[in-house]
C-alpha positions in Angstrom: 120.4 107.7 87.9 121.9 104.4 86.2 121.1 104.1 82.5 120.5 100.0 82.5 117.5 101.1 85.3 116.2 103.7 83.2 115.9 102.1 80.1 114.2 99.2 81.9 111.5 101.1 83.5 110.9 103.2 80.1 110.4 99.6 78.3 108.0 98.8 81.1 106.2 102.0 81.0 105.6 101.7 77.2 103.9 98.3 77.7 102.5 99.1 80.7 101.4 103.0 81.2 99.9 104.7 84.0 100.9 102.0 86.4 101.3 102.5 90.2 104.4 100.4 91.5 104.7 98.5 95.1 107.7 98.8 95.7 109.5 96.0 98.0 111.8 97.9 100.0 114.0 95.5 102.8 115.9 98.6 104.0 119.3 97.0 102.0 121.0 99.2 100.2 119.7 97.6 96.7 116.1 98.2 97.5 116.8 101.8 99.2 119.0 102.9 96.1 115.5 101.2 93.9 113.4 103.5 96.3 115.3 106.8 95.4 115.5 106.1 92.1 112.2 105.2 91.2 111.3 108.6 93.0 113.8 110.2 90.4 111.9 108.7 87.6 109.0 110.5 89.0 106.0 107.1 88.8 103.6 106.8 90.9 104.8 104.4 93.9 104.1 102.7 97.6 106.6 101.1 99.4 106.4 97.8 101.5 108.5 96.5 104.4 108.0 92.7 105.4 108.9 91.8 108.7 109.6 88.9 108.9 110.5 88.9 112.8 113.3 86.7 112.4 116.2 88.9 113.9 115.4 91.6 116.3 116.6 94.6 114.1 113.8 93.7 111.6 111.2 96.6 113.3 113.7 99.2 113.1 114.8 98.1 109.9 111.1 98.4 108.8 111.1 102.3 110.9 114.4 103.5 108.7 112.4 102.3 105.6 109.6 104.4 106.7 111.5 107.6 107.8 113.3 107.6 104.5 109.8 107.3 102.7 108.5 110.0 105.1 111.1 112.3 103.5 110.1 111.4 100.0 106.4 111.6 100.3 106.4 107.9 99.8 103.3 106.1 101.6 104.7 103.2 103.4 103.4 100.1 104.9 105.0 97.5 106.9 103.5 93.8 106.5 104.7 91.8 109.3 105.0 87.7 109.6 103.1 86.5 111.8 102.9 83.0 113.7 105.5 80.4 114.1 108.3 80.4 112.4 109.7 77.1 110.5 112.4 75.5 112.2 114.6 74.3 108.7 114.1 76.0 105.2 113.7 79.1 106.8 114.9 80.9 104.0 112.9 79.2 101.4 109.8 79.8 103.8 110.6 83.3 104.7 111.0 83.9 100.9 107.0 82.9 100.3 106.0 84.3 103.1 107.4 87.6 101.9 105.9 87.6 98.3 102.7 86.0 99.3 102.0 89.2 101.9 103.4 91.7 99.4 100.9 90.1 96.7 97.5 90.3 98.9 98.3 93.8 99.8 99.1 94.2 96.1 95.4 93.1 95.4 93.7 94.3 98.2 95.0 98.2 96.9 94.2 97.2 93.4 97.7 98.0 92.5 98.8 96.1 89.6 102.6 95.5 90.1 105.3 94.9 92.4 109.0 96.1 91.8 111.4 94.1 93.7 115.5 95.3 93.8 117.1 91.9 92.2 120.4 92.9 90.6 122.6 91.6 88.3 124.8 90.2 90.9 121.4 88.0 92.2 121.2 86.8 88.7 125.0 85.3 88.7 124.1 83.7 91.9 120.9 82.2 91.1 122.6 80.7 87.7 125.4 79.3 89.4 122.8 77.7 92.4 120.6 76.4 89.8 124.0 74.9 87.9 124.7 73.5 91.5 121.2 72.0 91.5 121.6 70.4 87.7 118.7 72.7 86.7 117.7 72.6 82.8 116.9 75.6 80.7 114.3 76.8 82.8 116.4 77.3 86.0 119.7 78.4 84.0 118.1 81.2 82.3 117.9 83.1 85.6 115.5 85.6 87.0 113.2 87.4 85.0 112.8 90.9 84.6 108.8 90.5 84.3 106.8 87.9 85.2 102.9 87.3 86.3 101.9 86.3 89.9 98.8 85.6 90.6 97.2 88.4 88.4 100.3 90.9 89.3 103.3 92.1 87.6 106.7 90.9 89.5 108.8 93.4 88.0 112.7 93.7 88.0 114.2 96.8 86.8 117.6 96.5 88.2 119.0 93.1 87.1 121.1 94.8 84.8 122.7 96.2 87.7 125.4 95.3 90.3 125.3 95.1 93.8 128.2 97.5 94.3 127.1 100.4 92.4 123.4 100.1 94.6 126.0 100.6 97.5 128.0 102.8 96.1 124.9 105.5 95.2 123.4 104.5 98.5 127.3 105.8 100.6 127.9 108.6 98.0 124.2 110.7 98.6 124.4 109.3 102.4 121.5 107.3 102.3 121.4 104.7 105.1 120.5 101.3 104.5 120.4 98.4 106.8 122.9 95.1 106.1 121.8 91.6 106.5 124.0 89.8 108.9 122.4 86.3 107.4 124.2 87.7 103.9 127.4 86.4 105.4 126.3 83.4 107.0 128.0 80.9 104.8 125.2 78.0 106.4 123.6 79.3 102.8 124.8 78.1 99.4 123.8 81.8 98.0 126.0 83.1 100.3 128.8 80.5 99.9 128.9 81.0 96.0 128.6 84.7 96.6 132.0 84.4 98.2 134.1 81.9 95.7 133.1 83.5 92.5 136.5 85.4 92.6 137.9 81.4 92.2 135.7 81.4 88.8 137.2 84.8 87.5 140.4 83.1 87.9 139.5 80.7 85.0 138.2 82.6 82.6 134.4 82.3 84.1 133.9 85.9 84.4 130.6 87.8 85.4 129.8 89.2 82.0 130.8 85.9 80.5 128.2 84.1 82.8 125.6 87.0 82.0 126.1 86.2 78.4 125.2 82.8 79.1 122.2 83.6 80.8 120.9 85.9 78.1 121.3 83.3 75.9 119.4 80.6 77.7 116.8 83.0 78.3 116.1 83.5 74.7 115.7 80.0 73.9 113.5 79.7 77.3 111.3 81.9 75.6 111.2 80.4 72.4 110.4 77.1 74.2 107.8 78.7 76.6 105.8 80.2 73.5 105.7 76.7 71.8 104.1 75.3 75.1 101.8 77.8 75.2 100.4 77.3 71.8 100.3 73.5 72.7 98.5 74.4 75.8 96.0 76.8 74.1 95.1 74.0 71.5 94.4 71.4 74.2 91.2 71.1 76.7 92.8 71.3 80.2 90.8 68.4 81.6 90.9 65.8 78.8 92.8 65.5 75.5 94.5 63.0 72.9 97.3 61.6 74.7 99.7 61.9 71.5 99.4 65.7 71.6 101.5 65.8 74.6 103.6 62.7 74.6 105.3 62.7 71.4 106.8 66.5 71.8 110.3 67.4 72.6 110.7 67.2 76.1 111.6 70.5 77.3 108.5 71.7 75.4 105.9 68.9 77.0 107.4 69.4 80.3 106.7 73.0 80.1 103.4 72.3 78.5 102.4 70.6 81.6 103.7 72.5 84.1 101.4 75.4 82.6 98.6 73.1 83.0 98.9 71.9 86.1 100.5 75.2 88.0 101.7 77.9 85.9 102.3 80.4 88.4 103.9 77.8 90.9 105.5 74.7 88.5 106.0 71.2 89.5 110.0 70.5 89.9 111.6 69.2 86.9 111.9 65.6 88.8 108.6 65.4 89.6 107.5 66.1 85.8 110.1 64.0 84.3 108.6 61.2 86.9 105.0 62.3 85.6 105.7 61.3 81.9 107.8 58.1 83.2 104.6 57.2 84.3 102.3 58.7 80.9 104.8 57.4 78.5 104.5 53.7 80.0 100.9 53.3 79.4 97.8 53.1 81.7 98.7 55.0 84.7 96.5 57.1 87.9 98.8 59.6 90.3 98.5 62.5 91.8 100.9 66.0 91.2 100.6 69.8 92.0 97.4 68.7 93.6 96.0 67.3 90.5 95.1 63.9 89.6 96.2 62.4 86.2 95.7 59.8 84.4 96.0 58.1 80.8 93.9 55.3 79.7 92.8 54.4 75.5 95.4 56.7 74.0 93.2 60.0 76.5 95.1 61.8 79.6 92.7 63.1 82.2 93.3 65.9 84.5 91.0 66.4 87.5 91.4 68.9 90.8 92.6 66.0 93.2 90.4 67.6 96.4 87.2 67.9 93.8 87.6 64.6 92.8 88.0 62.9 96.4 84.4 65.1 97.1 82.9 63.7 94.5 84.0 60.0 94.9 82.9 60.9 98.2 79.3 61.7 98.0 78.8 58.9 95.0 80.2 56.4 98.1 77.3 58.3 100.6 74.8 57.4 97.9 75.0 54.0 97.1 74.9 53.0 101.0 
């Protein structure tokens, strides 16, 4: 068993102990090696297979996962996608679709967290696509390994892991595991920087060197994110003094109120920085994250846009 996994789900298990893990098993060989080796740790586990009903292998796929649970004494349960499919962004939409139907059945079960197989090789790719993006701390600091969705644990125990040793445990104890033909197709930046990062190498831009980086930005996201919280915790969601906001550093106010408007599910970082544009210039009304805001005499307001409309809409009913 690898010793970065093991060290990472003891950590977890002294925070958290006695929990039950969903496991999110795709049938790839990283979430098929995550499957056997959470078995070897001995926790208590259910595995889930989404099908997403984009490619015709996707049952089987879902069928091998199964099998191999059946041999572990692993109860499994395949989610499937239904309805149309998007057109464009499918990846982005399949992505959502994916967490938000591992999530319900996560809460529905009253299981508590769900263990996905990111590895360290995800976390190179997801700095270098947020580099490609011009994303600020938040985005450059990479994937977490724990994180809170929605009242559940999104847990991470392999990022400290490469890809090829997942594949490499999977061909050595003969453990099948399906491949993603859509993991070549170069139509996706992920792929397209999974396949140049040798040209990096070349110039001194190594993997460790970029997981250096990210271990770095990730301590000083965390610094940042406890400030904002403390800001947020001192402020009433719904109205406060303007100057308790505005007159912060601005990676720690643009986290602030991300947090208040959708901490799970955060604004981008344009539409913030276009939020305090707009707070910083005086009187302004707009709507973001489904929330309407707006400062007046020195006070910010912040109102559920759909309750709002309801309510301007029954005070119009009444004075007719």
């Amino acid at each position: 068993m690898n010793k970065s996994f093991l060290l990472s789900l003891r950590r977890f298990e002294r925070d958290y102990p006695g929990e039950t893990f969903a496991l999110a098993v795709s049938g790839g060989a990283d979430s098929m090696a995550l499957l056997y080796w959470m078995c070897e740790a001995g926790v208590k586990i259910a595995a889930l297979t989404v099908d997403h009903g984009l490619r015709s292998e996707s049952a089987a796929e879902a069928e091998m996962v199964r099998d191999a649970c059946k041999g572990l004494g692993v109860k499994h349960y395949t989610l499937v996608w239904e309805g149309d499919k998007p057109k464009s962004g499918v990846e982005e939409q399949a992505r959502r679709a994916r967490y938000s139907l591992m999530l319900d059945w996560c809460r529905a079960n009253n299981v508590g967290v769900l263990a996905t197989a990111h590895q360290a090789d995800d976390q190179i790719e997801t700095f270098l696509m947020n580099l490609a993006r011009g994303s600020g701390v938040y985005g450059l600091a990479g994937i977490r390994e724990r994180r809170e969705a929605d009242g559940i644990i999104i847990y991470r125990p392999l990022l400290g892991v490469p890809r090829a040793a997942l594949a490499e445990y999977c061909d050595r104890n003969k453990i099948p595991y399906a491949k993603d033909p859509m993991n070549e197709d170069e139509k996706f930046l992920r792929v397209r920087i999974r396949k140049n990062r040798a040209a990096l190498a070349a110039l001194g831009i190594s993997d460790e060197r970029m997981g250096l980086a990210i271990e770095n930005l990730a301590r000083a996201r965390d610094y940042m994110e406890a400030a904002a919280r403390e800001i947020v915790r001192s402020l009433n969601p719904v109205e406060f003094d303007a100057a308790k906001l505005l007159y912060l550093p601005d990676e720690i106010r643009f986290r602030a109120l991300s947090m208040i408007l959708a901490d799970d599910h955060p604004p981008r970082l344009d539409d913030i920085k276009g939020a305090f544009a707009k707070l910083d210039g005086g009187p302004a009304k707009f709507t973001l994250a489904g929330k309407l805001i707006s400062i007046s005499k020195g006070r910010i307001r912040i109102r559920d846009e759909r309750t709002e409309g309801e309510k301007n809409g029954k005070n119009r009913k009444g004075g007719s």
